[in-house]
N, C-alpha and C positions, 0 to 999 in steps of 0.2 A: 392485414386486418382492414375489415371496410370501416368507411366510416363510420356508419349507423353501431356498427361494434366496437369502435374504439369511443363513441362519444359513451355509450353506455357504460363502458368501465369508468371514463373518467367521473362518472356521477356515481358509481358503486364508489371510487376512492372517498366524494361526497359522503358517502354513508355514514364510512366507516371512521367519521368525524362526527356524526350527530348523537347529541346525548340527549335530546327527548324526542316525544313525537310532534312536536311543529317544525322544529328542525324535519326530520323526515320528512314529513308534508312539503315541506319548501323545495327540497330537492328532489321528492318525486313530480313535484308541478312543473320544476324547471327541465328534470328530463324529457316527461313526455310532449312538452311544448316543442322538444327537438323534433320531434317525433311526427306534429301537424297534429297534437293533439292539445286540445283545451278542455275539456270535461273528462272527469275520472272521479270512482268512488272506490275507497280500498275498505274493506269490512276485515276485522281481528275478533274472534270468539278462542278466549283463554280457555288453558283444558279447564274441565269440570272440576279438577282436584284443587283448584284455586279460588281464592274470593278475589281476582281482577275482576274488573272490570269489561265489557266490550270495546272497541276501540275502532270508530270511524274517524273516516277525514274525506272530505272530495272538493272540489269545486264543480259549479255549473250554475247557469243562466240565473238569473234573479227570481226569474219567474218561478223556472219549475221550484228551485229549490223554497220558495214562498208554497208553492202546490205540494211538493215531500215531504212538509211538517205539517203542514192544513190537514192534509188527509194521513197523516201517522205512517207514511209509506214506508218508512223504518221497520216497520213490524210486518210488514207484509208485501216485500218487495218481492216480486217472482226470480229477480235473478239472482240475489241473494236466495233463496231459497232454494233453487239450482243449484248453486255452489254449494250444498251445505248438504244436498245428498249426492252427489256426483263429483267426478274426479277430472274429466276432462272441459279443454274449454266447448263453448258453442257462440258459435256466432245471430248474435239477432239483426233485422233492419225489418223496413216498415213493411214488405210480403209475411213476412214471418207473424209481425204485432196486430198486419190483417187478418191474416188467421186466426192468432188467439180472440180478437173482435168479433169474428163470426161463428165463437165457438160461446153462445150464450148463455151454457151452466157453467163455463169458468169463474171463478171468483173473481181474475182478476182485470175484467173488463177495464174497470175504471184506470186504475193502472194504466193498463195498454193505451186506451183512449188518453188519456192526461198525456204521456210516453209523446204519443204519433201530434199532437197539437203543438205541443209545446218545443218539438224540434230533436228530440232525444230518439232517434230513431234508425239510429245504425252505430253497431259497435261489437264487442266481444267479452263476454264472462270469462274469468280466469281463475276455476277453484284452486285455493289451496289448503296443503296440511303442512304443521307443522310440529314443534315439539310437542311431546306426552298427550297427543290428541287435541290441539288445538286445530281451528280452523281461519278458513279466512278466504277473502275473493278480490280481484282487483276485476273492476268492470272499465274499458276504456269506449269513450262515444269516440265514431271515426267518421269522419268526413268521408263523404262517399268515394271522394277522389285518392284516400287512403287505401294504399293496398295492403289490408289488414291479414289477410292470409300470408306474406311475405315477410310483415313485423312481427305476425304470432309470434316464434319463435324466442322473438329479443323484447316482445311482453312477456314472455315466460318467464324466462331468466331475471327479467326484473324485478316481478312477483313474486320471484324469493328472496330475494336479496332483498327488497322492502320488508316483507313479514320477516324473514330471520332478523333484522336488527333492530323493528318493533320487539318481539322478542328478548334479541339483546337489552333495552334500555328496560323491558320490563324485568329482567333478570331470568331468562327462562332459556337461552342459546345453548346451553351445556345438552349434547345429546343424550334421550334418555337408556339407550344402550350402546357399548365402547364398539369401536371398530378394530376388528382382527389384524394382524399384519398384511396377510393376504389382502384383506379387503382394500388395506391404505395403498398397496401394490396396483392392485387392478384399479383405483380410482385416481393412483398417480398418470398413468398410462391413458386412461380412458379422454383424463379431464386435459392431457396435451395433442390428442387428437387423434389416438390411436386405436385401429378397427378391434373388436374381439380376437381376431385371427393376428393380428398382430401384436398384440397382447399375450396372447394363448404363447406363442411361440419364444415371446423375450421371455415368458415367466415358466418357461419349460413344462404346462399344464394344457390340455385340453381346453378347447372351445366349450364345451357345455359347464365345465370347471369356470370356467370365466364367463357365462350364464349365470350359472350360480350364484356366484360373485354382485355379480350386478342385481339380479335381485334383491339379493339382503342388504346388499348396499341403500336398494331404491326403499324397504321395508325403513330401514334404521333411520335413515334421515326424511323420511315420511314426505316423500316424492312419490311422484309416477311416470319420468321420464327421465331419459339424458341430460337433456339440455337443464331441465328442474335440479339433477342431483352435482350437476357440477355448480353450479351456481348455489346450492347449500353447503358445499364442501368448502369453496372460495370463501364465503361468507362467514364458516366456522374455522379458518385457517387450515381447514384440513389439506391442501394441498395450494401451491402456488402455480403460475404459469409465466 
């Protein structure tokens, strides 16, 4: 296990000791500090069917965060708003926020501008879903010298494992439909590292059978990937490693 992988479990054990959301806070600032990261915002929208609350936490600069309430950027942050119709990440840095600057009917010039001044200007969106239609997004700023396409992967896995035990402290972790036998089978195997075809063959089922599988697996615990739905499974006990 590399490091950067095993320091990340040791702060999932973290988690799964905290009973509200500053806790949380505390130990996702401490993790991605491992990481060479210092600025991070995590955004929680409860499903609809609830009277929660919204639920932010981040830290960054004095400054901007003096400029993110001055101008209500809460409410109109473009990468939040990203996150909340899309499912995959994307990465921004300041080519990108020049672009949006030179696109003069965007709304969100000012934004971008404020963004690019103030030093916020490279990083990666992280939508997520979670139970019964909630959402939520972890955005981390990265230091240029960051090889942010090489951490994606273990910012993924994070960003579940944060919003699943926001979740938990809010009492919402129970998934909203049960997992089949099969499925807990295919997601035992999956989640210790084993290919579809090898899978396919301990469970005496076809490869498209074990497709199958994994989709609804990735449908029920309201992921879009691998790495996202083990990291939901771990987090709801559903399988150990």
């Amino acid at each position: 296990m590399t490091q950067t992988t095993s320091n990340l479990y040791s702060h999932v054990a973290q988690l799964n000791q905290c009973v509200n959301i500053d806790q949380i806070k505390q130990v996702c600032q401490q993790y991605l500090r491992t990481t060479g990261v210092e600025f991070f915002k995590y955004n929680w929208q409860p499903p609809a069917m609830t009277r929660l609350d919204n639920i932010a936490f981040w830290t960054c600069s004095e400054q901007w965060m003096s400029c993110y309430q001055q101008q209500n950027y809460a409410q109109k942050d473009p990468k939040t708003r990203y996150a909340d119709n899309h499912h995959l990440p994307i990465f921004w840095d300041a080519n990108l926020i020049k672009q949006q600057l030179a696109k003069e009917q965007t709304d969100d010039i000012d934004f971008w501008q404020d963004s690019l001044d103030l030093g916020v200007a490279h990083g990666v969106t992280i939508p997520i879903r979670g139970v019964a239609g909630s959402k939520g997004s972890l955005c981390v700023a990265l230091d240029i010298q960051i090889d942010g396409e090489l951490l994606l992967p273990h910012y993924e896995v994070w960003a579940m494992y944060v919003h699943s035990h926001v979740e938990r402290v809010c009492g919402l972790e129970q998934l909203s439909e049960p997992l089949s036998k099969r499925e807990l089978e295919v997601l035992k195997w999956t989640a210790v590292g084993e290919s579809c075809a090898q899978t396919a063959q301990r469970l005496f089922i076809s490869n498209n059978t074990v497709l199958f599988h994994l989709r609804n697996l990735r449908k029920k615990l309201g992921v879009v990937n691998k790495h996202q739905m083990i990291a939901r499974a771990l987090s709801l006990n559903l399988v150990e490693l």
